[in-house]
Each structure stands twice: as structure tokens, then as C-alpha cells.
FIMIKOL-757291 format. One line per 3 residues: their letters; for each residue y, x, z of N, C-alpha, C. Coordinates in steps of 0.001 Angstrom, whole numbers, plus 500000, padded with zeros to 6 digits. Each point is the difference from the previous one (the first is absolute). Example, Ala and Ser with C-alpha at 12.3 -4.5 7.8 and 13.67 -1.06 7.14 Angstrom:
2
AS = 494310,513190,507800,501190,499110,500000,501200,500900,500000; 501050,499650,499280,501190,500820,500060,501090,499230,500730 $
// end
This chain:
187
XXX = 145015,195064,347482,501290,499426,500341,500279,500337,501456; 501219,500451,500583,500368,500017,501209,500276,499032,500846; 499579,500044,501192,500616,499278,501080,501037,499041,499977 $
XXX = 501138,500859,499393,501572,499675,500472,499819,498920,498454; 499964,500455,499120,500150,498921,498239,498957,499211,500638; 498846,500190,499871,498764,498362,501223,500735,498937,500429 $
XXX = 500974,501097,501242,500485,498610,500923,501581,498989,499181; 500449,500386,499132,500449,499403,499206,499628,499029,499307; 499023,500629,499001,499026,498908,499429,499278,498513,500498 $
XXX = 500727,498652,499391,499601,499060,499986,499588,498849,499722; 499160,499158,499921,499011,499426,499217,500885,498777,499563; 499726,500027,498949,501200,498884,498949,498985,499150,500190 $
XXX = 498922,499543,500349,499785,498832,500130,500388,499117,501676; 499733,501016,500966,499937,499319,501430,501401,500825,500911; 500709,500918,499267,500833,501260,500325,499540,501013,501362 $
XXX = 498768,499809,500402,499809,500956,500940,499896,501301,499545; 500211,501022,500937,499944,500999,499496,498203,500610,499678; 500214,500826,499052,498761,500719,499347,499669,500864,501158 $
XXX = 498651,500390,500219,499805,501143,500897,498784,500911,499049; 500407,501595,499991,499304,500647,499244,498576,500390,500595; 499270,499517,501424,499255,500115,500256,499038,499025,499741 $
XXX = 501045,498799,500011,498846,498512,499324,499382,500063,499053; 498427,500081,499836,499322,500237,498237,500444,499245,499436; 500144,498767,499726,500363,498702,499249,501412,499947,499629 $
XXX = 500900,500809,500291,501616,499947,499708,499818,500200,498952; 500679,499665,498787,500460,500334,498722,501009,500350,499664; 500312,501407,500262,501893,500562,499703,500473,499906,498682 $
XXX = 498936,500079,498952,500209,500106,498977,500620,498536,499469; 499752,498889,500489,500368,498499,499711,500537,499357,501122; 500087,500863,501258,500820,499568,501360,499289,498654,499799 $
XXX = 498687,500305,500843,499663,498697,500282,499041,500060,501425; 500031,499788,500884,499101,500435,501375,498701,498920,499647; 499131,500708,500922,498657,499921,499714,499424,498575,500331 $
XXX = 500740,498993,500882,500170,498796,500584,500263,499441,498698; 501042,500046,499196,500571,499234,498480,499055,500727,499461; 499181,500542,499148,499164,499933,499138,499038,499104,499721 $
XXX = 499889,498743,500620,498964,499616,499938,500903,498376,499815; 501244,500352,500148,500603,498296,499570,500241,499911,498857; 500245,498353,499791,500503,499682,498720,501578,500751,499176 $
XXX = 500638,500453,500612,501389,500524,499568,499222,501160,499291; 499260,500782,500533,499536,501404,499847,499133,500126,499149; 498982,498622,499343,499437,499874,498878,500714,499789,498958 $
XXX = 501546,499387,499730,500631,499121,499385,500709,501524,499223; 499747,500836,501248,501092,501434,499169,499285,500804,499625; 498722,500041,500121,498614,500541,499053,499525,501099,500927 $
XXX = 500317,499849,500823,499562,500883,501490,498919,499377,500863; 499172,500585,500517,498873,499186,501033,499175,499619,499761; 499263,499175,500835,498516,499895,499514,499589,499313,498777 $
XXX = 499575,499145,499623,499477,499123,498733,499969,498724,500735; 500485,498957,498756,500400,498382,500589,499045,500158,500879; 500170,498471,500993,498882,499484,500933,499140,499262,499287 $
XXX = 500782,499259,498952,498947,499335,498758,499688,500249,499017; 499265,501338,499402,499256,500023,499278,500155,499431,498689; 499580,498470,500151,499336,499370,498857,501387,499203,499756 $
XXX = 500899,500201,500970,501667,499503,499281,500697,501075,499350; 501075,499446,499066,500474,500970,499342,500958,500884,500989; 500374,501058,499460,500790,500788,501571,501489,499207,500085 $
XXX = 500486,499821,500950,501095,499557,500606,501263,500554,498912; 499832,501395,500117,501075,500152,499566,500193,500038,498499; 498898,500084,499186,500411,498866,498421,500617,498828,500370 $
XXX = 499376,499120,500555,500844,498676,500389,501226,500263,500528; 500474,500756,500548,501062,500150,501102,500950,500299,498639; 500016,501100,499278,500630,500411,499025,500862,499377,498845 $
XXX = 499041,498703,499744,500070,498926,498854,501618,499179,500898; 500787,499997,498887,501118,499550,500670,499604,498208,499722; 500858,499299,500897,499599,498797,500167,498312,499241,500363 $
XXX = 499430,501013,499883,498721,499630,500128,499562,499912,501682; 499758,499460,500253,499745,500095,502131,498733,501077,499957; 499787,500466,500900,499735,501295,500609,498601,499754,499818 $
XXX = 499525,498688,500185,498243,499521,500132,500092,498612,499969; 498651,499359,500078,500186,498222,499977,499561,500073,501020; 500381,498598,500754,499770,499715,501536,498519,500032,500375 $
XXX = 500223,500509,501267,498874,500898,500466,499198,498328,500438; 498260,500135,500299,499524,498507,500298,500601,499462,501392; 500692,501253,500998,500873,499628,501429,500746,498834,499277 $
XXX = 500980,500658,499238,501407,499448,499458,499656,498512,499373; 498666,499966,499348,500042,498656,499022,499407,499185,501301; 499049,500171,501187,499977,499040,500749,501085,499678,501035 $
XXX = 501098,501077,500191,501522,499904,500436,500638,498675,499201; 500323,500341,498881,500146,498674,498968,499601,498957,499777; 498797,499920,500265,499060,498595,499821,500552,499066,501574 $
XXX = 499835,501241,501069,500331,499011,501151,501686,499692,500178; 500837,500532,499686,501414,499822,500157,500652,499685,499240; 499478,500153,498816,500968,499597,498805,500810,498312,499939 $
XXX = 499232,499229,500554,500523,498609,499404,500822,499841,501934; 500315,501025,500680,500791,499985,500897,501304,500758,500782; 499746,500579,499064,501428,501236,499495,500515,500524,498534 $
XXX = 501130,499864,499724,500633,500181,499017,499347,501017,499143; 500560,499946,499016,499207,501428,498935,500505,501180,500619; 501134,499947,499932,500625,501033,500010,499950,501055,501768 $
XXX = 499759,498976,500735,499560,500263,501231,498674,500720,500146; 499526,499726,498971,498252,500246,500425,500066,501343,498916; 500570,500611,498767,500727,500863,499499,499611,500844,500868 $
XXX = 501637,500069,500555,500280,500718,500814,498907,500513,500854; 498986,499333,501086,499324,499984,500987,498917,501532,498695; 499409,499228,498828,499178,500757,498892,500568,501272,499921 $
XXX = 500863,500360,499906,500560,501152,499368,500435,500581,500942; 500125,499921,501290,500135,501009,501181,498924,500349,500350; 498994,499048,500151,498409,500427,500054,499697,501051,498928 $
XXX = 500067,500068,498736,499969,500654,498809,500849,501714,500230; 501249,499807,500677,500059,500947,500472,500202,500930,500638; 499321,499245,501146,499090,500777,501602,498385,500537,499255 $
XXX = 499493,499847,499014,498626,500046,499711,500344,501309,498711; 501413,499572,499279,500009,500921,499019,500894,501441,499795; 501048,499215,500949,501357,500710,500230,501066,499294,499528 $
XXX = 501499,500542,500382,500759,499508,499075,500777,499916,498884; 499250,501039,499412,499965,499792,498447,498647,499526,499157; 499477,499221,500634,499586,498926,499357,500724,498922,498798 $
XXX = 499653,499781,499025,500401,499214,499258,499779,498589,500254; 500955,499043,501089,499503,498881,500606,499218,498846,499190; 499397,498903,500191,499805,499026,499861,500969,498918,498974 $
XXX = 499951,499120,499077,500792,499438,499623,500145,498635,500549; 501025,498766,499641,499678,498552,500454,499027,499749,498887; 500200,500185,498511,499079,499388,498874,499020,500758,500656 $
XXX = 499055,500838,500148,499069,500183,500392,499121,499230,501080; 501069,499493,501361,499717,499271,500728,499375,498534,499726; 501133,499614,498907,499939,498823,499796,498243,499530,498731 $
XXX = 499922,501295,499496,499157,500002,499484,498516,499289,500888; 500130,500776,500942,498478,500496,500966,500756,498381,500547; 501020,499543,500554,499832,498529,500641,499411,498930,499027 $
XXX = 500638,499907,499137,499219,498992,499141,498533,500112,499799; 499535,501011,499873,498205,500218,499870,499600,499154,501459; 501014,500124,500994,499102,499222,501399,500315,498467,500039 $
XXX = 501422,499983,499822,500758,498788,500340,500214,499167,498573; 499323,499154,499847,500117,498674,498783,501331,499665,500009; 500617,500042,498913,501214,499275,499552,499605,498780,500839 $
XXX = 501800,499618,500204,500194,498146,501138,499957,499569,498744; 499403,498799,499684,499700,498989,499033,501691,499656,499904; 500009,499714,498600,501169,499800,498989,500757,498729,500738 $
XXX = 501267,499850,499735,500713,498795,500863,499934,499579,501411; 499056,499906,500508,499655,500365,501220,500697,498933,501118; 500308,498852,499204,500786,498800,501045,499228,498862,499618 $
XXX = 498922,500068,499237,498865,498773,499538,498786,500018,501594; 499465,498921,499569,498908,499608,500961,498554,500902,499184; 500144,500557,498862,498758,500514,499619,500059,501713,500320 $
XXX = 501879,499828,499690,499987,501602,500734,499631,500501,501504; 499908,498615,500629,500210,500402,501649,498358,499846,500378; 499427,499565,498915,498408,499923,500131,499683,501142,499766 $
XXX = 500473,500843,498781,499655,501531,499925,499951,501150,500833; 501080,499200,500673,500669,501167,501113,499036,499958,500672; 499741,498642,500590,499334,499644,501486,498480,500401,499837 $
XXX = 499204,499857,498556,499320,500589,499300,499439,501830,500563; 501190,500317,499407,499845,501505,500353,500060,500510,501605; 500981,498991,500452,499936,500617,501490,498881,499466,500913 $
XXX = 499170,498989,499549,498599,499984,500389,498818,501262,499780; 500388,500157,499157,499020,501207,499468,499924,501193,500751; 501293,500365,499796,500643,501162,501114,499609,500022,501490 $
XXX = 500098,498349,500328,499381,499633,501555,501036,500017,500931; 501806,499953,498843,501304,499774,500467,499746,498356,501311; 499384,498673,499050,500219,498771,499844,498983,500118,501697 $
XXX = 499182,500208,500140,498900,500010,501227,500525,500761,501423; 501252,500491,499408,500345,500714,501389,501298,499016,500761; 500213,499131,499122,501304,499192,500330,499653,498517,500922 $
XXX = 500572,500163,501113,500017,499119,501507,501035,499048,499249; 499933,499077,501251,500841,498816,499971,501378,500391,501061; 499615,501212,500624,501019,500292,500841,500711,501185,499243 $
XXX = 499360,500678,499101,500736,500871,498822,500617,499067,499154; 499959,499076,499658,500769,499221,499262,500899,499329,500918; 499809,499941,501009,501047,499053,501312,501067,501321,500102 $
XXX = 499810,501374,500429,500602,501221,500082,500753,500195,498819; 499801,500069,498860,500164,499949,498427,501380,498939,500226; 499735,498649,500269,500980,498702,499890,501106,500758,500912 $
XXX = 500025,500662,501141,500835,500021,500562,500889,501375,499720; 499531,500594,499567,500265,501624,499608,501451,499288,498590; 499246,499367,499085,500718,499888,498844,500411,498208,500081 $
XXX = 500156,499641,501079,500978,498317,500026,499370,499445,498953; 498550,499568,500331,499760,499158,498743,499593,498436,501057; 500496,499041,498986,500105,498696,500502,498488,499367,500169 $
XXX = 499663,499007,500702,499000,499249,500225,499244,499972,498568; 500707,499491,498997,499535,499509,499086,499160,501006,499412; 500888,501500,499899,499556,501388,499212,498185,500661,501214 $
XXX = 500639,499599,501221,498614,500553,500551,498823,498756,499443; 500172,498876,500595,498870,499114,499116,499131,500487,498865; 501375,500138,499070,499314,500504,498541,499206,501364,500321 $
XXX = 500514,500926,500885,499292,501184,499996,498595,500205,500630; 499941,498987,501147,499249,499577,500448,498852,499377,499177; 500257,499033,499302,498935,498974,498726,499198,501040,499048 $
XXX = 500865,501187,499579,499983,500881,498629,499049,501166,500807; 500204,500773,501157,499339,500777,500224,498973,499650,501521; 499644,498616,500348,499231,499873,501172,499192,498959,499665 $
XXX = 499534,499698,498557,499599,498921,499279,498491,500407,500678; 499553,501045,499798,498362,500400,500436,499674,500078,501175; 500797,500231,500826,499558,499874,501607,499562,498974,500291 $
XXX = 500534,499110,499673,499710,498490,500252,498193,499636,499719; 499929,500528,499099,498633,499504,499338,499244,500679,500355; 500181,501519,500728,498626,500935,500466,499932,499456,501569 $
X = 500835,498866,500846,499685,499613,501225,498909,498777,500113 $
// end
């Protein structure tokens, strides 16, 4: 190939130009020697061989319409475990599937919400049914002991809490009685 058609030539994955002296250029698939080794460049059956092996290749998954590209990577499910019950679904989506594709490209086949919602429930227990009873608020308080929610909560987080959301004497009391019942007894 000449010089002059070379400096034309450019790489549909990153658009730099091809150089015919670079060993690693691929004119034949316009792909420079830098992109051979990414995910876009596996996905088009060009480049090296997955990074994982013992996963199926990307781009079967990628292909399958509606199907997401891969299941969340173990980053992504401890991403989820810690944020989920503090940002919206659809927020945390979003956050998944841009990660998904910076790692894959962007034709990646994104992430779904049913998928999401799937992997939350495996972490996060359904809120007990009705949920305005005194046995429901034992469940709750239940679980957020466990978690080690209930042990991190001050009397001045609940004083901060009263004032943030205008809750009356009466409402801090109660909040006070319900979640500072054990302090009392480990002095």
C-alpha cells in the first residue's frame, strides 16, 4: 500500500490515522494496532481473544437482541449492594450502563431495570407487608440491627433528624424510646 492511500486510512474504531510502517495496523479491517486489543475490536471478530476465557465471548452476548451484553461484573454487584437502597433505580441504571460502556464500547447491549431489580431483591428483603403495625416496625428495626443501621444512630442524629424534617416533641420522644432503648442498659 502507498504512502499517500496510508495517510487517508482511518481506524473506525479510535479514527486515527493508520500508518503503513506500524506492524500492528490492520488495513485490511482499518483498525490500528492500539484498538486491537479492545473490546469494540473483539465484538467485530478482529483482535486478540476475550480477556475471559472461561466467559462466553462478548460478542455472542452483545448480538442477542434484548439480551444485555454480560451480567454484572462482582465491581457492579458490590456497586449495588452499597447504593442501591440510596439512589433511585433508574439512577444507578444509568451510572451501570455507562460503566458497561467505557469497558465494552458503545454498542454494547446495555443493562436492563428487570435485570437490576432482579440482583436487588437477592440483597435487599422485601419491607414487611402493611408496614404501619407495631410488628411491622419490629421487623424493620429487626433488620436494621442486623445490618448495624440501628448501632450507628446518636441522640444528636435523631435531634438533627427532628430538625431537618419538623418533627414535634412528641415524634422525637417516640424516636428516641424505639431506637435508644439499648444504650440505656449497656451504661
Amino acid at each position: 500500500m502507498n504512502t499517500a492511500t496510508a495517510d487517508a486510512v482511518r481506524c473506525r474504531i479510535c479514527t486515527c490515522k493508520l500508518d503503513a510502517e506500524e506492524p500492528g495496523d490492520d488495513f485490511d479491517h482499518r483498525v490500528c494496532s492500539a484498538c486491537l486489543s479492545r473490546p469494540e475490536a473483539r465484538r467485530l471478530g478482529i483482535g486478540l481473544a476475550p480477556l475471559h476465557p472461561t466467559r462466553p465471548h462478548v460478542a455472542a452476548a452483545a448480538a442477542a437482541p434484548g439480551k444485555p451484553a454480560r451480567e454484572f461484573t462482582p465491581a457492579e454487584l458490590s456497586l449495588i449492594t452499597k447504593v442501591h437502597g440510596f439512589m433511585p433505580a433508574q439512577q444507578l441504571l444509568d451510572i451501570l450502563n455507562e460503566r458497561l460502556r467505557c469497558d465494552l464500547g458503545e454498542d454494547a447491549q446495555p443493562y436492563t431495570l428487570a435485570q437490576l431489580q432482579v440482583v436487588v431483591s437477592r440483597f435487599a428483603p422485601a419491607a414487611p407487608a402493611g408496614g404501619h403495625d407495631w410488628a411491622s416496625l419490629r421487623k424493620v428495626l429487626a433488620q436494621a440491627r442486623r445490618a448495624g443501621v440501628v448501632a450507628k444512630i446518636t441522640e444528636q442524629l435523631i435531634n438533627d433528624f427532628a430538625v431537618v424534617f419538623g418533627l414535634n416533641a412528641r415524634q422525637v420522644m417516640a424516636l428516641k424510646d424505639v431506637l435508644l432503648e439499648g444504650e440505656g442498659a449497656d451504661e
